[in-house]
N, C-alpha and C positions, 0 to 999 in steps of 0.2 A: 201606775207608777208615776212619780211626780217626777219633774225635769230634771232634780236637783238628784236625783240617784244614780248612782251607777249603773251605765248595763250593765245588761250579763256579763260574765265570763264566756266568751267564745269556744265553743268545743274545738280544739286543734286541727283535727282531721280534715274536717268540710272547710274551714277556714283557710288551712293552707293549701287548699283544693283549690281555693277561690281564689287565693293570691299568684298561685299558679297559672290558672288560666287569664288573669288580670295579665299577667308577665307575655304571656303567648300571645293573647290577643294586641298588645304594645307592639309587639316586636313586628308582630307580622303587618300590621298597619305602616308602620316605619319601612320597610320592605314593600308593600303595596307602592307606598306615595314614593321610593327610593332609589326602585328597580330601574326606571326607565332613565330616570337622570346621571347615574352609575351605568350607563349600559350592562347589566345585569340581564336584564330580559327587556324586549320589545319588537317591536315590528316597525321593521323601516320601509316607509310606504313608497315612499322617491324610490329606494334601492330596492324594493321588493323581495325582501328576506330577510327574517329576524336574527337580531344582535343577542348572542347568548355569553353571557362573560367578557364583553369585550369586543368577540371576534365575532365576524358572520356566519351565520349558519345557512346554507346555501345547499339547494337539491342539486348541482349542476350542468341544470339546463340551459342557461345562457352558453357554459362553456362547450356544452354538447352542439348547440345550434353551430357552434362558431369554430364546432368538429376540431376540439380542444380535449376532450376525451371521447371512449368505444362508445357505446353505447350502453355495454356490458356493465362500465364504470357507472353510466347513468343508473341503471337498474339497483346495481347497488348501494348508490345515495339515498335513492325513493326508499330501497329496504332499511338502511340501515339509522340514516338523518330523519327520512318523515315517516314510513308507517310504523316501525318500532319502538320508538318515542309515545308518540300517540298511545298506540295497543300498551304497552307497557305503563305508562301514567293513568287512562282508562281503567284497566285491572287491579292497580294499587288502592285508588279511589274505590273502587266498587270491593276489594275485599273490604280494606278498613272499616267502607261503612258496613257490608255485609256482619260484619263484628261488633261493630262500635256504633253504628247509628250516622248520623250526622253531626258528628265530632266533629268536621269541618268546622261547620256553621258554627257551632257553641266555643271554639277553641281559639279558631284563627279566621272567620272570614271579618274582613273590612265593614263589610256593611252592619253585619250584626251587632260589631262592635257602637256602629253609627247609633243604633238600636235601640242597644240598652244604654246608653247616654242620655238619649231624647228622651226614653221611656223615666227616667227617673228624675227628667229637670220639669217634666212635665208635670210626674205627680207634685215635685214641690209646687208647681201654677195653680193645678186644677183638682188635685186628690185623686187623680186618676194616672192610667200610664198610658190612656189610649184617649181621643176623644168621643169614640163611640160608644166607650162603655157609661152605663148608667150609674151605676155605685160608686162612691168613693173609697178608697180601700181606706183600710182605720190610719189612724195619724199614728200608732207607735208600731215599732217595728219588732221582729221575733226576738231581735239582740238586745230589746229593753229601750234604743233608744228613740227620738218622737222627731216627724218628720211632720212641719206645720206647712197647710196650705198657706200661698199669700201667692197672689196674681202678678207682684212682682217679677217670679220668676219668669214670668212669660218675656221678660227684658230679656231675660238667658235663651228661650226656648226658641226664639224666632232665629237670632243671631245665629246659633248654634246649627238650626238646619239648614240657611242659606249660608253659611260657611261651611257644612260640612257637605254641603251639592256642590257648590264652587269646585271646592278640593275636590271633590270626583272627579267631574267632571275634566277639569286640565289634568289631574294623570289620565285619566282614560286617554285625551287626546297624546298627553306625552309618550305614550303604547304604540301609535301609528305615525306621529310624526315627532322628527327632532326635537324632543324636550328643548335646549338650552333657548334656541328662537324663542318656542312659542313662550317662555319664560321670559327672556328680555323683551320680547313683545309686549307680553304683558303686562311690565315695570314701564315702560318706554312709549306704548301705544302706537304698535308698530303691528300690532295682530293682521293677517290678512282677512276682509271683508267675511268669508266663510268661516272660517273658526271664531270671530266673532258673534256671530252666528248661532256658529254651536252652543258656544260657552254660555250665551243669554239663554237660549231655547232649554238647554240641559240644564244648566244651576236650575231656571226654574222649575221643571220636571224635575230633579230630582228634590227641591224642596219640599212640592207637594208632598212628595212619594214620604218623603222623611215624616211630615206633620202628620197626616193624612192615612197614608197606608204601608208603612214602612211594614208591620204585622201580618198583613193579606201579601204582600211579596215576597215575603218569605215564607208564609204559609203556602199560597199555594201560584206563585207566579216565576219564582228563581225555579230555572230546569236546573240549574248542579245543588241543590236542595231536594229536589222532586227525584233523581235519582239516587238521592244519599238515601233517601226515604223507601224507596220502591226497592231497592238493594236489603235496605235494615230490615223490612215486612219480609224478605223471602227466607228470612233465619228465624227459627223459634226457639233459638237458645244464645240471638245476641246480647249484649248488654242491652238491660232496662232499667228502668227506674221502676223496684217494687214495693209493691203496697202491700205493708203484714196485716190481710185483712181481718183475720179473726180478734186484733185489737184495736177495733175501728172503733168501740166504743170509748177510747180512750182520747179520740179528735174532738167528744164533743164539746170540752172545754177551749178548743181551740177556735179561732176566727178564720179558717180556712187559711194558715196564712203560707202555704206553700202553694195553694191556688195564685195570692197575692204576689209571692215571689217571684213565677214564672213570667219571663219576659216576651215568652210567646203566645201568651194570654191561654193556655191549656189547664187542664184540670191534672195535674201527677198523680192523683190515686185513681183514674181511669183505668180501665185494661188496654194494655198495648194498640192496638184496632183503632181506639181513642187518638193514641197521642202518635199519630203518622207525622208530624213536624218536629216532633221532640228534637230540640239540635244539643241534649246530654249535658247542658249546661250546669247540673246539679245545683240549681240554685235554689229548690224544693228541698232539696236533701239538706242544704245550709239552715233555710226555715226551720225546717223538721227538726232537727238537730242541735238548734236553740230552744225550740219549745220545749223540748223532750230533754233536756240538758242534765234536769234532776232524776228522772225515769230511771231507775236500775235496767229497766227491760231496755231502754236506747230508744231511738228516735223510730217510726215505724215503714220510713220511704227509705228504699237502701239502693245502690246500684248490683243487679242481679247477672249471673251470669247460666249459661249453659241449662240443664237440668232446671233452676229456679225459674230461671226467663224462661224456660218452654211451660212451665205452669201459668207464669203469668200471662202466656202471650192467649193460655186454650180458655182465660175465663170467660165465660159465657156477658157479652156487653150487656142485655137485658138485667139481668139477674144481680150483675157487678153494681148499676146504680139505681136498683130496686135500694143494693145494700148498702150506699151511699147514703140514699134521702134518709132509707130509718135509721143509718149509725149501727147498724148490728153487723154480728161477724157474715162473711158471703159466703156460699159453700161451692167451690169451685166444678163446674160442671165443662166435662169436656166435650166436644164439638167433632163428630166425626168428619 
């Protein structure tokens, strides 16, 4: 397709999917960087107890020591302020994902967002989204329209990661200590010795981590990924992303480009087993679904639920990308 054409027409569904989760991931980034300077949520390190809404959120131990409440009343603080909270948020996290996957990650976590930012100023530098991978993915994209390398971007791609480790890093600090200080410290150059410190040590680390290996920390280094994950595997009828593989000979016109889209460098028409990082981002499913735009049969990656997902989860891995390499339909073999 030459420049001057229009893209596609965008299929509605998957696209207003995508501006959906566009919306989530804004918000809650905003909320990340927001929380602490709103006392919203944080931990006050001086005061040794987090600010929740404004007010403190206190086990009543100081007032206990200082035999200002029973002991009785103590007991019920622990039960009711810290291990019920906990249990209760734990459990929420672990059904959702047990259901959903790591929805977290693809929906609302900060860093991912950081992720597929980097990941896509990069391929404009380098034709890649990673710098470890070998191929460059094609310059047009599933929607028709053409995405050209030029090394220029790399003017974007550096700024981008040591500003978006910056910004971690000082909320992270604003979480444990008085946000507004270390803010005017920071305008004013009034930081204490130690948090200066931090702030050099951590931008840097987390710029590498951003350039580098933003993809392997969240594959397999983020623990609240690793149990969103370990949660999602213990259900064989959660939400997945499936592959209708009896019409796989219908990909071979395609340039893998839902491989291309995924920001977690995963293959989507794997079997489940495969895609333990999946963070459900349906951004395979958007490829899919541009390519397949004219298909009366629809696009062939769908999100599956219940009964569907348990077929997809029992495909045999061997046999699943026997049926990949040839393009031919896979005949689902279950696994006792």
């Amino acid at each position: 397709m030459s420049r001057d054409q229009p893209p596609f027409a965008p299929p509605p569904s998957t696209v207003q999917v995508q501006r959906l989760r566009r919306l989530t991931q804004a918000g809650f980034f905003l909320i990340f960087v927001f929380a602490p300077l709103l006392n919203l949520f944080r931990f006050d390190l001086d005061a040794g107890h987090f600010i929740v809404l404004g007010m403190p959120w206190t086990l009543g131990i100081d007032d206990f020591t200082a035999h200002r409440i029973s002991g009785a009343h103590l007991a019920l603080n622990l039960l009711l302020r810290g291990a019920l909270p906990i249990v209760l948020g734990v459990l929420a996290v672990l059904y959702i994902s047990w259901r959903y996957g790591r929805i977290y990650c693809g929906w609302l976590c900060p860093h991912f967002s950081v992720v597929e930012t980097i990941n896509q100023t990069m391929r404009r530098a380098i034709g890649r989204q990673s710098v470890w991978e070998k191929q460059p993915q094609p310059a047009r994209n599933p929607d028709g329209t053409v995405t050209e390398r030029d090394a220029i971007w790399w003017l974007a791609v550096l700024p981008l990661a040591v500003g978006f480790a910056f910004l971690w890093v000082i909320s992270f600090m604003s979480y444990v200590w008085a946000p507004w200080p270390i803010w005017h410290g920071l305008f004013h150059g009034g930081l204490p010795r130690f948090q200066q410190i931090i702030l050099t040590v951590g931008t840097l680390a987390f710029s590498l981590e951003f350039l580098f290996a933003r993809h392997l920390f969240c594959r397999f280094a983020c623990a609240a990924g690793l149990f969103q994950s370990l949660a999602w595997m213990g259900n064989r009828k959660a939400m997945v992303v499936g592959f209708e593989r009896g019409r796989a000979p219908e990909c071979a016109g395609c340039e893998s480009e839902c491989d291309n889209a995924c920001p977690m460098r995963l293959k989507p028409r794997n079997v489940k087993r495969m895609m333990f990082s999946c963070v459900q981002c349906g951004q395979c499913l958007n490829a899919c679904a541009h390519v397949h735009k004219d298909n009366p049969d629809g696009p062939l990656l769908h999100w599956v639920h219940e009964d569907r997902a348990g077929d997809e989860a029992s495909f045999n891995t061997r046999t699943a990308k026997q049926g990949e390499r040839n393009r031919i339909p896979v005949t689902p073999v279950r696994e006792d």
